[in-house]
N, C-alpha and C positions, 0 to 999 in steps of 0.2 A: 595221719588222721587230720582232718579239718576241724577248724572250729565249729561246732554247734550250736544252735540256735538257743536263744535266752527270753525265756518268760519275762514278766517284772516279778520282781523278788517281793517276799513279804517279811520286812524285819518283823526281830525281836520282839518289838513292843505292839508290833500289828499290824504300823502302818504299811500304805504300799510304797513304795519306791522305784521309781524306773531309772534305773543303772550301772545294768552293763550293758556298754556300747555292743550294739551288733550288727553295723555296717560293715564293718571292718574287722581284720585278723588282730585276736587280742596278742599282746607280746609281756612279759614279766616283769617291762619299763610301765605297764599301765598300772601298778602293784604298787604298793606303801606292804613292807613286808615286817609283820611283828614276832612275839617269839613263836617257840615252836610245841606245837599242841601234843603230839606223839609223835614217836618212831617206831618204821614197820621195818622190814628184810626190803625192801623196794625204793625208799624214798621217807622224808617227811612229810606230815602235815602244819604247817604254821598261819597262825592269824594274818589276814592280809588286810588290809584296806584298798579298796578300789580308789586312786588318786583323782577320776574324775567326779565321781557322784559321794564320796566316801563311806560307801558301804561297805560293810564289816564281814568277812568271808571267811571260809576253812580256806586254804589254798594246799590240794595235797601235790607234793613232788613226788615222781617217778621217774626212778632211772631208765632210759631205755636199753642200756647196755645189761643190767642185771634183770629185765623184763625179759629177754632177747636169749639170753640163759638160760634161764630156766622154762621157758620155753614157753610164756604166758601170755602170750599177745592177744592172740584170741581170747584167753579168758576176761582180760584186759575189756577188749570193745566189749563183750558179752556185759560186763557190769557195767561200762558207758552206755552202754543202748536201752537196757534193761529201767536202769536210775533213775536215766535222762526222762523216761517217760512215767514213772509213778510221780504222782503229786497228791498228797496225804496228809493229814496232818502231825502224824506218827513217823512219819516214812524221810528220814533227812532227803531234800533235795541236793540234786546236780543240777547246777544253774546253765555251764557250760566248761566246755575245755580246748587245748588249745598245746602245741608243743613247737619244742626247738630242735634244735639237732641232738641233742642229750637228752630232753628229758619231755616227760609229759606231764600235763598240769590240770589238775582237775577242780572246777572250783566249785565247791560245798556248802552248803547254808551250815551256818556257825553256831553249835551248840553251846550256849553260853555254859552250862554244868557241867559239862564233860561226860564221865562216861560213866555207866550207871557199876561197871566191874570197882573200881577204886570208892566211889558209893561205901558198896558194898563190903568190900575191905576196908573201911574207916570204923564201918561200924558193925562189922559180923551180919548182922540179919536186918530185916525191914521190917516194919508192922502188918498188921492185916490190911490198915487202910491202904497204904501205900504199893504192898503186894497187889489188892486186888485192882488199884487204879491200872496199874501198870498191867496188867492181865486182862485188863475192858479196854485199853488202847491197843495191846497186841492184836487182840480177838480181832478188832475193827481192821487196822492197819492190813492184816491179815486175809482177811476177810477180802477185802481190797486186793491185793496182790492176787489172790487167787483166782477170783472172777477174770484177772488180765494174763492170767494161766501162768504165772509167775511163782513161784517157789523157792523160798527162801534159802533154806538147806543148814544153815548155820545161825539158828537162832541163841545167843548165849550173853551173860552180860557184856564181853568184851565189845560186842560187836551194838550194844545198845550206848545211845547217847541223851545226854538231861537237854530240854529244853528250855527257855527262858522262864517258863513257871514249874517247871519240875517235871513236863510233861515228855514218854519216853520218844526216842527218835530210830526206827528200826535202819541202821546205817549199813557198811560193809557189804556189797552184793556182789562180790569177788565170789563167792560160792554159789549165789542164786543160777536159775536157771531159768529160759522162759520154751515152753514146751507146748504146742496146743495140746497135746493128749494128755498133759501131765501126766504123764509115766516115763521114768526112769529108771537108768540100772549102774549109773556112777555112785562109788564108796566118799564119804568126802566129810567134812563138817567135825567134828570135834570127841572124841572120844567119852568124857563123860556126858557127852547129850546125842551120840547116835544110835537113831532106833534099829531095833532088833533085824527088818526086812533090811537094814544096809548091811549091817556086819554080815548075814548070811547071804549077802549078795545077789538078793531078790530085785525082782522088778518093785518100782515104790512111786508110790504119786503125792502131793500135797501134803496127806495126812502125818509126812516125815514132821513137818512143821507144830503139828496138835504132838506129837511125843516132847520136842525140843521146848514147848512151853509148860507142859508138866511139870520135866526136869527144872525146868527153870523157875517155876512157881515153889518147888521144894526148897530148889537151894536159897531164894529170897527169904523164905521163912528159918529155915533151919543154918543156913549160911555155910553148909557143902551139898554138892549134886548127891542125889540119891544113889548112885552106883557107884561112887569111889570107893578103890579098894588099896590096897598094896600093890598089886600086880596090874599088868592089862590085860592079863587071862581070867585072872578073878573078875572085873572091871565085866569083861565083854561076858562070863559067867553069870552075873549077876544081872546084865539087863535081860539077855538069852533068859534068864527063868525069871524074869518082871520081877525079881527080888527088892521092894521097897519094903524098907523099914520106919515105922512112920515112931519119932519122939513123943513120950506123951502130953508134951508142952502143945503140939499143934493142934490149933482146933478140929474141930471135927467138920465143919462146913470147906475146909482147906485140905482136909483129909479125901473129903469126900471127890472135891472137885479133882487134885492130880491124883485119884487114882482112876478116875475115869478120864483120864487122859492119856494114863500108863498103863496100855493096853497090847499085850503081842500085839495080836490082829490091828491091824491099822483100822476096818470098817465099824472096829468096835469101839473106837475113840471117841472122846463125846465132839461132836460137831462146833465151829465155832459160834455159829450163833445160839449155839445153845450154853456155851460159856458166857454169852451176854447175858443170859437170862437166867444164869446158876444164881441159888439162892445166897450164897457165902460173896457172890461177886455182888448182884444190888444191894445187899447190904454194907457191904465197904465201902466199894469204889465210890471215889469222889473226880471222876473223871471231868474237865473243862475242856469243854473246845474254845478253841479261838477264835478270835470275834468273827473272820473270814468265814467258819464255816460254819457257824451255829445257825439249827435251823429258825427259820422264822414263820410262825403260822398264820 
């Protein structure tokens, strides 16, 4: 793979900054390398600093000899190509990437919060506010991805990241896929969040996406996915007959919204722009965009 071409980045706090070099082939000597943010089955990700402009980056490693293995290459570019070209405010950018004889280097806009999964485990559940911010930034992001025929497939917290204001960052697009028809027939994405048309091995479009923020909307409030069970025959039982069970602690505007998202029929799912405009979401959501992209009338 070559190195790819580089936007100017937009830190943290707003501003713009232009640098990384893109004359030239980057190398891991252009690096100030800090600790390390996670580990995957493929490589790390760790804080970088760029030595020339010192801009503050994900810098994710991958091995190419355990890529090479398991036999991921292709899925590999598929999420380079895919990443390289969302630019969202929700949507973690790929700035560019660049490899050596071992390994492959992808380099990340830096989620200063981490990951909204450990969040989550700190503190069991989230509030409504916070729920439904994070549910009007999906919706949009989403929203976005879709229009560029891009399909997520693996919406879940592990795979969501905090921004510098708390704002979410939909990251990992190791799963995504970009489709003009959007319709597919690959099994894939996470067992307590895949919809019913995957497990039965149906053709499936976009709307996989509206099931996986359901689930997701559930377990934020209640702090487990809706279908966990003991088994994974019970598990895939329970979404096979839309078996949600709703706590009587949740609201009912929260009730209301994932269960029109937890829908066998995928065409019966509530759309996402009409999750912008669910009454349980304008009333929570305290969504900011940042200053880049707020409209101006």
């Amino acid at each position: 793979m070559k190195s790819g071409s580089v936007q100017p980045a937009v830190a943290a706090a707003g501003q713009t900054v232009s640098n990384i070099p893109t004359g030239r082939r980057l190398t891991i000597d252009d690096f100030e390398i800090g600790r390390p943010l996670g580990k995957g089955k493929f490589g790390n990700v760790y804080l970088a600093r760029l030595k020339e402009s010192h801009f503050i980056v994900a810098l994710k490693v991958l091995f190419k000899s355990q890529i090479e293995k398991e036999g991921l290459e292709h899925q590999l570019r598929r999420e380079i190509e895919i990443q390289a070209h969302l630019q969202h405010p929700n949507i973690l950018r790929l700035y560019n990437y660049f490899h050596d004889a071992r390994r492959v280097y992808l380099i990340l806009e830096y989620a200063p919060r981490g990951e909204l999964y450990k969040e989550l485990q700190k503190s069991h559940t989230l509030d409504e506010q916070r729920t439904a911010t994070i549910m009007e930034e999906l919706a949009d992001a989403l929203t976005y991805c879709h229009e560029k025929k891009v399909i997520h497939r693996d919406i879940k917290p592990e795979n969501l990241l905090l921004g510098f204001r708390g704002e979410v960052k939909i990251a990992d697009f190791g799963w995504s896929v970009h489709t003009p028809s959007l319709r597919r027939k690959t099994m894939c994405g996470t067992l307590d969040y895949l919809p019913p048309e995957m497990i039965e091995g149906r053709t499936y479009n976009e709307k996989v996406d509206l099931w996986c923020i359901g689930v997701l909307c559930y377990e934020l409030l209640v702090g487990n996915p809706p279908f966990e069970s003991a088994s994974h025959n019970e598990t895939y039982r329970r979404i096979l007959k839309v078996d949600v069970r709703f706590p009587p602690s949740l609201p009912l505007g929260a009730q209301d919204l994932i269960s029109r998202l937890l829908r066998y029929q995928p065409s019966d799912r509530l759309p996402l722009d009409q999750i912008l405009e669910h009454p349980w979401v304008r009333a929570h959501s305290r969504r900011v965009l940042p200053p880049s992209t707020q409209m101006v009338s």
